[in-house]
C-alpha positions as CSV (number, residue, x, y, z in Angstrom):
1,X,-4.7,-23.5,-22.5
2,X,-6.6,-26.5,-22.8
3,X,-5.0,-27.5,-19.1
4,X,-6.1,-24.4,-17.5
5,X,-10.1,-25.0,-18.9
6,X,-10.3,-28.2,-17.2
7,X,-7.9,-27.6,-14.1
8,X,-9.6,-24.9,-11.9
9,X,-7.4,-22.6,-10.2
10,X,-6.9,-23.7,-6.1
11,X,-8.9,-20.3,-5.1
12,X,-12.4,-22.0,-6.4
13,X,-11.6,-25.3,-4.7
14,X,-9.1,-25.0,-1.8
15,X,-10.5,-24.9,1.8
16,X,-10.8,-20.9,2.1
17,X,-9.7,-20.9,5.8
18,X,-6.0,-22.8,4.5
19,X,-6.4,-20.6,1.1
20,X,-6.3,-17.3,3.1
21,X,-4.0,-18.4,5.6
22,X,-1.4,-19.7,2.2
23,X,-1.8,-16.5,-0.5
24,X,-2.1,-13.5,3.0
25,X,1.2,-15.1,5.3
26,X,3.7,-14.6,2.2
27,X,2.4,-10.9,1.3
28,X,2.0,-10.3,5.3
29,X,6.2,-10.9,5.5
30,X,7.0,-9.4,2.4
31,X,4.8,-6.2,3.4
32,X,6.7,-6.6,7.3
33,X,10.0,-6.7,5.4
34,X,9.3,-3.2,3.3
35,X,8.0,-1.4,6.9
36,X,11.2,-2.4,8.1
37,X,13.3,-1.6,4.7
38,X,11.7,1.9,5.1
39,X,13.4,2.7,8.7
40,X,16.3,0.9,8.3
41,X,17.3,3.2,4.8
42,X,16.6,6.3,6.7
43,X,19.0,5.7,9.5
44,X,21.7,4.9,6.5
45,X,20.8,8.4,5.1
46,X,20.5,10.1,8.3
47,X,24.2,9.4,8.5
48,X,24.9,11.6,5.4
49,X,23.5,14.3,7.5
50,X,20.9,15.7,8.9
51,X,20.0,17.8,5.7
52,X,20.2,15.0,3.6
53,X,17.7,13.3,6.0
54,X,15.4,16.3,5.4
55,X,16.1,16.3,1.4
56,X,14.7,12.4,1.1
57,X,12.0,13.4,3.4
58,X,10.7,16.5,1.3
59,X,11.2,14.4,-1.7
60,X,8.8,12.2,0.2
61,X,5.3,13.0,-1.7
62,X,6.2,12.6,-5.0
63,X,7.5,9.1,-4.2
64,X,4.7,8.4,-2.0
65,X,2.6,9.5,-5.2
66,X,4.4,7.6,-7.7
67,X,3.9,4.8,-5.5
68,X,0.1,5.8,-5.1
69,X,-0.8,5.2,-9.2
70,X,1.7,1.9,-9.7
71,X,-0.2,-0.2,-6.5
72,X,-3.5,1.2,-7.5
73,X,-3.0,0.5,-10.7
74,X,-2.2,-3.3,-9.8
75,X,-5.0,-3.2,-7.4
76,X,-7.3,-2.8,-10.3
77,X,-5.4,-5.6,-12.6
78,X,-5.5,-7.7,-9.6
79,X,-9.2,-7.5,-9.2
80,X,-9.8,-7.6,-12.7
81,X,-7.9,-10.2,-13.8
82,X,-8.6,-12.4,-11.1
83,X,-12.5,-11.8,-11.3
84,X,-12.0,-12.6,-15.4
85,X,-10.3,-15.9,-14.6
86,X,-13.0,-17.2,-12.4
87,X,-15.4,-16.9,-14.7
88,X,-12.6,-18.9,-17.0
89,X,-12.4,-16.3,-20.1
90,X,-8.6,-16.9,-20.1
91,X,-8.6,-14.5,-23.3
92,X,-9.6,-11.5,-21.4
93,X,-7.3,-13.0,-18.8
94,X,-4.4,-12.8,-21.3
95,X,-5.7,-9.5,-22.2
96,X,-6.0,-8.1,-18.5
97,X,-2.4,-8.6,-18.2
98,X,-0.8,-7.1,-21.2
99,X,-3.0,-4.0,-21.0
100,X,-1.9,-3.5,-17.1
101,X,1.7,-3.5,-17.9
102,X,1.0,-1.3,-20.4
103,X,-1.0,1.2,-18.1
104,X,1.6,0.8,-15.6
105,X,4.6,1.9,-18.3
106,X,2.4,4.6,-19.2
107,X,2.4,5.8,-16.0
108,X,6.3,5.2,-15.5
109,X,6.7,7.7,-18.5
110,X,4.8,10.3,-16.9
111,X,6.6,10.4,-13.8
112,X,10.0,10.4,-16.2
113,X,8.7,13.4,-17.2
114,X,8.3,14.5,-13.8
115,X,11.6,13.7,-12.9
116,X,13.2,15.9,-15.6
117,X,11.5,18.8,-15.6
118,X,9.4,19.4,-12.1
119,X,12.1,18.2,-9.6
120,X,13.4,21.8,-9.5
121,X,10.6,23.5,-9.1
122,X,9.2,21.2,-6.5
123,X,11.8,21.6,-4.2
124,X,12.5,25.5,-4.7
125,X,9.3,25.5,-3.5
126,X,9.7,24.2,-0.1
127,X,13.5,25.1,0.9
128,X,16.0,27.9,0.1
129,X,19.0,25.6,1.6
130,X,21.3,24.7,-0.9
131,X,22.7,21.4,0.9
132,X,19.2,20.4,0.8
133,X,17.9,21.8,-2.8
134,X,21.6,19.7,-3.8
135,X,20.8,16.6,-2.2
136,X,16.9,16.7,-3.0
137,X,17.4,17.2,-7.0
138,X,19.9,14.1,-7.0
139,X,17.8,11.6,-5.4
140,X,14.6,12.7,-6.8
141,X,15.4,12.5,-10.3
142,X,17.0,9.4,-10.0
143,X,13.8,7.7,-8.2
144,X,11.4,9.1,-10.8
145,X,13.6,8.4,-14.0
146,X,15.1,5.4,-13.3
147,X,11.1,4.1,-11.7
148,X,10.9,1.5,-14.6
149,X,11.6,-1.0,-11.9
150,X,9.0,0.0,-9.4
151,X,6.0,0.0,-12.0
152,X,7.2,-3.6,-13.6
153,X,7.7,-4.9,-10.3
154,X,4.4,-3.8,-8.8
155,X,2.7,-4.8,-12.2
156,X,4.4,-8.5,-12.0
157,X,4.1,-9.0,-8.3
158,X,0.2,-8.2,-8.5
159,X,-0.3,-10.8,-11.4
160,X,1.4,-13.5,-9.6
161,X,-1.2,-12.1,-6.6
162,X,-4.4,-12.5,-9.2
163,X,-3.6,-16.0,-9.9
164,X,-3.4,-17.2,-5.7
165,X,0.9,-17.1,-6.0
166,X,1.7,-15.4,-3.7
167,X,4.3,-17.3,-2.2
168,X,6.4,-15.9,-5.5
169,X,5.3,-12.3,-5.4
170,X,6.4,-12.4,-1.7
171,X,10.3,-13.6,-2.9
172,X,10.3,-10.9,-5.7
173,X,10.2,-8.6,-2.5
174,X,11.8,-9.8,-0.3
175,X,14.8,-9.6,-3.1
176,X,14.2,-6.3,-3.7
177,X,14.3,-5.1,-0.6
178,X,17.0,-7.2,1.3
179,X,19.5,-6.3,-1.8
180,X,18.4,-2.6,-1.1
181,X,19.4,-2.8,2.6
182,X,22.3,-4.5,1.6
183,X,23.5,-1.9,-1.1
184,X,22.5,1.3,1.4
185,X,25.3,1.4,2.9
186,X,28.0,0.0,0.2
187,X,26.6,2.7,-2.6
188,X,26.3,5.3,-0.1
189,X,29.5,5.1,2.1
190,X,31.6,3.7,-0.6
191,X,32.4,-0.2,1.1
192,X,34.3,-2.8,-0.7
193,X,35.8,-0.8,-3.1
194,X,33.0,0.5,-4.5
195,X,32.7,4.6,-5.0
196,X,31.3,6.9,-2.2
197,X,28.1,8.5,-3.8
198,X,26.2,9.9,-0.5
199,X,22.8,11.1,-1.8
200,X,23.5,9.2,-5.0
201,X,24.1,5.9,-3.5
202,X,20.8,6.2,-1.6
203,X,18.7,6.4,-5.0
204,X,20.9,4.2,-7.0
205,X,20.3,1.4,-3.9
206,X,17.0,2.2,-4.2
207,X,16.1,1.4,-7.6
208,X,18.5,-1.5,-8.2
209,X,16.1,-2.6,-5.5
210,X,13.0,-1.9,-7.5
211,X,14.4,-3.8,-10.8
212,X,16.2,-6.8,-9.4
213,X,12.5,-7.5,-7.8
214,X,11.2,-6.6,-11.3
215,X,13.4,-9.2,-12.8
216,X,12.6,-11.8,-10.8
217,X,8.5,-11.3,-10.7
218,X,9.0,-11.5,-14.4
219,X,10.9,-14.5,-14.8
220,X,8.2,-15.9,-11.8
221,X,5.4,-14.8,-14.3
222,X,7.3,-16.8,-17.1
223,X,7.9,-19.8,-15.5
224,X,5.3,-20.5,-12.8
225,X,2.3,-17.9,-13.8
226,X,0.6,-20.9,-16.6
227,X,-3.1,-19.1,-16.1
228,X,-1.0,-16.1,-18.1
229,X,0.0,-16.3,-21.8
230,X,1.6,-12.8,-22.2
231,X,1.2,-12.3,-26.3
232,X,2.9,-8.6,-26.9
233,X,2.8,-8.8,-30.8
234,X,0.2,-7.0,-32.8
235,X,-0.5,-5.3,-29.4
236,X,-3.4,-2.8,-29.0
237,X,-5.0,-1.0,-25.9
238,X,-8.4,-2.4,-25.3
239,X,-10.1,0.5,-23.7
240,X,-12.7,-1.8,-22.0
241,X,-10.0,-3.5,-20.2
242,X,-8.3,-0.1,-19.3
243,X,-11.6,1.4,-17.8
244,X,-12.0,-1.7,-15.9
245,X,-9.2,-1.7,-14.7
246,X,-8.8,2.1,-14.0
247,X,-12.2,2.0,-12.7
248,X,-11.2,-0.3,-9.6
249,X,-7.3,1.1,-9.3
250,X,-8.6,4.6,-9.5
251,X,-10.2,4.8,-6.0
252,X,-7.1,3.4,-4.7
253,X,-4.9,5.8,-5.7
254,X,-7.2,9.1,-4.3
255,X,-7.4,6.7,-1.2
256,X,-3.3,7.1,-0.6
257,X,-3.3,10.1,-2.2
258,X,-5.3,11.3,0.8
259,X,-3.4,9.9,3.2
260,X,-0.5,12.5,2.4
261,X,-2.5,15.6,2.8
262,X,-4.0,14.3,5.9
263,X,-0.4,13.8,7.5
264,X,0.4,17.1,6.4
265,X,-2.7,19.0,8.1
266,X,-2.1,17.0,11.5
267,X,1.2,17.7,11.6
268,X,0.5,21.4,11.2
269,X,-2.4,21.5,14.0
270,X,0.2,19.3,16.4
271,X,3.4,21.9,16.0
272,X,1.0,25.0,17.3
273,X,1.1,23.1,20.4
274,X,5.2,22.1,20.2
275,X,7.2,20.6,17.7
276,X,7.4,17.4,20.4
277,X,4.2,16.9,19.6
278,X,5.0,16.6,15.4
279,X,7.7,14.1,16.4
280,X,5.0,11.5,18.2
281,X,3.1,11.5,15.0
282,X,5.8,10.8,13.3
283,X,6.9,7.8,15.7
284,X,3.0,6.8,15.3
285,X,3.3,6.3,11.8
286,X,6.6,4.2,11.8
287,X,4.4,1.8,14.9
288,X,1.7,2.0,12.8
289,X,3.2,0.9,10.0
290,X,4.6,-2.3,11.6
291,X,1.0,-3.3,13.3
292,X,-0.9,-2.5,9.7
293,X,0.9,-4.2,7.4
294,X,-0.3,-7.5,8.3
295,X,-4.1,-6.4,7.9
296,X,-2.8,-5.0,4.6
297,X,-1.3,-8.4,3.9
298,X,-4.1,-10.1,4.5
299,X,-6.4,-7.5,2.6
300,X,-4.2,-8.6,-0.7
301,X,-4.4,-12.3,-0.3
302,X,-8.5,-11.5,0.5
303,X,-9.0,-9.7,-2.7
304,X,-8.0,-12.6,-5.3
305,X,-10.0,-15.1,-3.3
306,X,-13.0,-12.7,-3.8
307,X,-12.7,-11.6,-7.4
308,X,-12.2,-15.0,-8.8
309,X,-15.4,-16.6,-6.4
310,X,-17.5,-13.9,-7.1
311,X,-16.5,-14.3,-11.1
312,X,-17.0,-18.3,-10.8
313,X,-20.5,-17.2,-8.9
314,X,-19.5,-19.6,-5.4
315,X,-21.5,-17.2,-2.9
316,X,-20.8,-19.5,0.0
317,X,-16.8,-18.9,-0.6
318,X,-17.1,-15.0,-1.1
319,X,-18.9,-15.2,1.9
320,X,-16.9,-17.6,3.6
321,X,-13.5,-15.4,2.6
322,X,-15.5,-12.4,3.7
323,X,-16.3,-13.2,7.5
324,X,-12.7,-15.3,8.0
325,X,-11.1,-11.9,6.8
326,X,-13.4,-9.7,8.8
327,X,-12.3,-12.2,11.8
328,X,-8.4,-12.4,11.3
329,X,-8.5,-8.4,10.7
330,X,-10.1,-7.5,13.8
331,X,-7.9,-10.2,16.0
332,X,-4.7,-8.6,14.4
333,X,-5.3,-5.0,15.2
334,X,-7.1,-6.2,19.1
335,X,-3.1,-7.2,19.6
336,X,-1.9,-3.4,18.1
337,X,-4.5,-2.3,20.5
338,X,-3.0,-4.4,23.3
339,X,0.2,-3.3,22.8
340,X,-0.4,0.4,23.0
341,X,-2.5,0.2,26.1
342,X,0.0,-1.4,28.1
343,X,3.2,-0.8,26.5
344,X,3.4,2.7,24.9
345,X,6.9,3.1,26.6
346,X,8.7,0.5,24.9
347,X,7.9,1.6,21.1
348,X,9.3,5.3,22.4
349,X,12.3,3.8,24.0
350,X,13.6,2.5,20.3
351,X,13.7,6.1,19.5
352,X,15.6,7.3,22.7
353,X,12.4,9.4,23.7
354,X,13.2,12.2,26.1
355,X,10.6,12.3,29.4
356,X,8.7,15.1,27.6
357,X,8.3,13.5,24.9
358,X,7.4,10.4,26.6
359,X,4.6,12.0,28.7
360,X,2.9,13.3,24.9
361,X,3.2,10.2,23.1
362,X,2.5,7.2,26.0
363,X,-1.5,8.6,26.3
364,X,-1.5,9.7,22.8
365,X,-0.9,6.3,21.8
366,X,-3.4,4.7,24.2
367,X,-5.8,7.2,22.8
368,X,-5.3,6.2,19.3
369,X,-5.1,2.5,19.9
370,X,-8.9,2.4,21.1
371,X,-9.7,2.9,17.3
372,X,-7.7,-0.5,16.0
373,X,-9.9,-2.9,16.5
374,X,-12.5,-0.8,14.2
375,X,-10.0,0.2,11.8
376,X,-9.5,-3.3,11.1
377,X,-13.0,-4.6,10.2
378,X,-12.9,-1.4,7.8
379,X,-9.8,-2.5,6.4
380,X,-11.3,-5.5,5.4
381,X,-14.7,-4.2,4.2
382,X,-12.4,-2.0,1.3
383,X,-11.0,-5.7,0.2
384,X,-14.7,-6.7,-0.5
385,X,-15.3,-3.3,-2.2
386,X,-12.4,-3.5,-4.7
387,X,-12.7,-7.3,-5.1
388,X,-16.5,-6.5,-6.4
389,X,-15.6,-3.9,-8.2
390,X,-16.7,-1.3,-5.6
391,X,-13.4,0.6,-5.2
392,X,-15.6,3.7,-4.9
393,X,-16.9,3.2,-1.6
394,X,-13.5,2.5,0.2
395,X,-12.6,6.2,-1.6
396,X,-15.9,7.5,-0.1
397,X,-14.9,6.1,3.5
398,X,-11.5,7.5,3.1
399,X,-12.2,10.3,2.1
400,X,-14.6,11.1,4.7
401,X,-13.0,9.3,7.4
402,X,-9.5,11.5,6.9
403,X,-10.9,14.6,5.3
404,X,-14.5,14.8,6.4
405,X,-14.4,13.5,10.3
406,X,-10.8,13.2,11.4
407,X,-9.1,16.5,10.4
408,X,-12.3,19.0,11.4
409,X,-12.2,17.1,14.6
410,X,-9.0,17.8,15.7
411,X,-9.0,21.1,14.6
412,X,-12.0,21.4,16.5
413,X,-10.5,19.4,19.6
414,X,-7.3,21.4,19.4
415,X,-9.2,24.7,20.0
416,X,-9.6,22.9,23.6
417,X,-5.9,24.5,24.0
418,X,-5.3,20.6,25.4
419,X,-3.3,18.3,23.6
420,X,-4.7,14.9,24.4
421,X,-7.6,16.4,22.8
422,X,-6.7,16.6,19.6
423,X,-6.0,12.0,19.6
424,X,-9.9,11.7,19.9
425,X,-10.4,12.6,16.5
426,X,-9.0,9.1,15.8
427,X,-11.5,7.3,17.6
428,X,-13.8,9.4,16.2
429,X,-13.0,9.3,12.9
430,X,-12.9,5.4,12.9
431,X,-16.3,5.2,14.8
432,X,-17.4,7.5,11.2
433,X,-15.6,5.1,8.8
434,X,-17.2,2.2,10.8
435,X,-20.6,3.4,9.8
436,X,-20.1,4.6,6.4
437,X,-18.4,0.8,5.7
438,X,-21.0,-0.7,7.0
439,X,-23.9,0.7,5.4
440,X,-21.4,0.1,2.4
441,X,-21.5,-3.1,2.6
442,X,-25.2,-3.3,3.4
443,X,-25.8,-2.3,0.0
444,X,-23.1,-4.4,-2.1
445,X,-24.8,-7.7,-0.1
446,X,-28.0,-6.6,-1.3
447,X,-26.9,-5.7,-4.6
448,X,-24.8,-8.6,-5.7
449,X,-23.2,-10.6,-3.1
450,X,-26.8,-11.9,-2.5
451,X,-27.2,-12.8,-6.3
452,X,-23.6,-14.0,-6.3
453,X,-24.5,-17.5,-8.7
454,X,-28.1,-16.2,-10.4
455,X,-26.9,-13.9,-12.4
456,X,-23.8,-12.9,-14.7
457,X,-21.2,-10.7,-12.8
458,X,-21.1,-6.8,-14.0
459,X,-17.9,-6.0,-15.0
């Protein structure tokens, strides 16, 4: 401990321009090598059968939700803890740790419970197929009982993140998720001797996944992690810690939250037109997936760099982070942009488009790609809001951007009885967010990142 008070950590004194570029390129491949992990293990189960496609896929929300509360929750302990190390109070930084894991295994208990008792009920509701009410209670439960993994590897990967390592938390990953692909098809079809569990195989592949990543962000943590001293005996909650932390994850979690109810209203205005139309939204998001996840990347590697400056009051490097970010954001999504203006065609040919659906998803996708380049600088402007402890305002633009603007709008546009229509509400929605973010971030540079250094940081 006496090392770490005179030794500042390399986010207070490394040029930010190499700093950025060394804690976003790890979390930029890792985050690449999940978007891919998530197409690849669908075209393993989609050899099962169809139904067994459609089971995983109706199981999708609660997943997608479970998901939701362990990232948001280590968005919070990221921002936290990082912010409580710059201003060097490595108690609370001790603290901050062992009070997120024990959120996050809160959180894995209540989604235990989920998996026991609402996984029936949750399906009857959507199907009366028996192949897929089979296949959907097997792989649900197992995900939600056995999701220890998942919430100690997002807690563990996201204090590797608050410290600037993440060069580790990208290898606990990239573990994970290359020993998933692996196991997909060896679990599932029954290869080298191992037993054919279908359905089973999928979850079980799954998991393993989630805890072999677990184990090794831990034993990073352990070994390499020394601004951390985890001290679990005579453990309590601190409930300041917890509401700080919940305060900033909190927003997060609505934010993704959102994200699923928005899908599902678009894809119900899109199938009055034909169910074509459902299947290039669903293409979109895959694409879109691929193109974001770099912004996202750099959005986690931004937020550490901003919590610990803006705890260690160094304005000039909050603002320094701030306007490289903003920068490398909108540059990334100008090439998405790019690439759906002129080569729409290729991303539809990986998925053996017919003609028809060719002609719906070729403008569709240069009508969504105007709204990119805007969609990245917002991106970026969320990093800032959670890294000061603003996580409301990214909620407030999401929530308006994909419930307020861009749903209304293309129900609206859809009453146009034209298609094409209905992709403005993209542009439009983004042109909303833009606005909102920036008046956002008006007020936070008023508020404190212009007193960044005169006064003490809130918490």
């Amino acid at each position: 401990m006496a090392e770490q008070a005179v030794k500042e950590n390399k986010m207070g004194t490394m040029p930010v321009g190499r700093l950025l570029f060394s804690m976003s390129v790890p979390m930029m491949i890792s985050m690449m090598v999940q978007a891919l992990y998530n197409i690849v293990d669908s075209i393993f189960v989609s050899m099962i059968s169809e139904n067994a496609l459609t089971a995983v896929s109706l199981a999708f929300p609660i997943q997608t939700l479970m998901i939701s509360f362990s990232v948001g929750t280590g968005v919070g302990i990221n921002a936290y803890l990082s912010r409580s190390l710059g201003q060097r109070d490595f108690d609370r930084v001790n603290k901050s740790a062992v009070n997120g894991i024990f959120i996050e295994l809160c959180l894995m208990a209540a989604f235990f419970l989920i998996g026991m008792f609402l996984t029936v009920p949750f399906f009857n509701a959507q199907t009366d197929d028996a192949d897929i009410l089979g296949y959907g209670y097997i792989y649900l439960r197992m995900v939600c009982c056995l999701s220890l993994g998942l919430f100690m590897e997002v807690t563990f990967e996201r204090l590797l993140q608050s410290t600037g390592k993440t060069f580790y938390a990208m290898v606990s990953q990239l573990c994970g998720a290359i020993f998933n692909i692996v196991m997909d098809p060896i679990l599932i079809f029954g290869l080298f001797g191992m037993p054919k569990l279908g359905i089973a195989g999928a979850a079980l592949a799954t998991v393993m996944g989630q805890h072999l990543a677990a184990i090794v962000a831990i034993i990073f943590n352990l070994k390499k992690n020394n601004e951390i001293t985890f001290r679990f005996r005579g453990f309590r909650p601190d409930p300041q810690i917890i509401k700080g932390i919940t305060a900033i994850g909190a927003p997060s979690v609505i934010m993704q939250a959102i994200g699923s109810f928005m899908t599902y209203g678009m894809n119900q205005i899109l199938i009055a037109f034909t169910p074509t139309a459902t299947a290039v939204f669903g293409i979109y998001f895959k694409i879109n997936s691929i193109i974001f996840m770099p912004v996202f990347g750099l959005n986690n590697g931004a937020v550490p760099i901003l919590a610990y400056n803006y705890g260690a009051g160094k304005k000039k490097r909050v603002t320094d982070t701030m306007k490289l970010s903003f920068t490398a954001a909108i540059c990334i999504m100008t090439i998405g942009f790019l690439l759906f203006e002129l080569i729409p065609q290729v991303f539809f040919s990986l998925f053996n488009a017919s003609d028809h659906m060719m002609s719906i998803g070729a403008p569709a996708f240069r009508i969504i790609g105007l709204s990119f380049p805007l969609a990245g600088f917002c991106i970026s402007c969320g990093s800032v809001f959670q890294a000061m402890a603003r996580g409301v305002y990214s909620m407030i633009v999401s929530i308006c951007r994909q419930l307020v603007v861009l749903l209304p709008s293309a129900w609206l546009l859809s009453k146009t009885g034209v298609l094409n229509m209905v992709w403005w509400s993209y542009p439009i929605a983004e042109i909303a967010s833009l606005a909102l973010s920036i008046f956002f971030l008006r007020k936070l540079n008023r508020e404190i990142i212009s007193k960044i250094g005169s006064r003490e940081p809130q918490n």
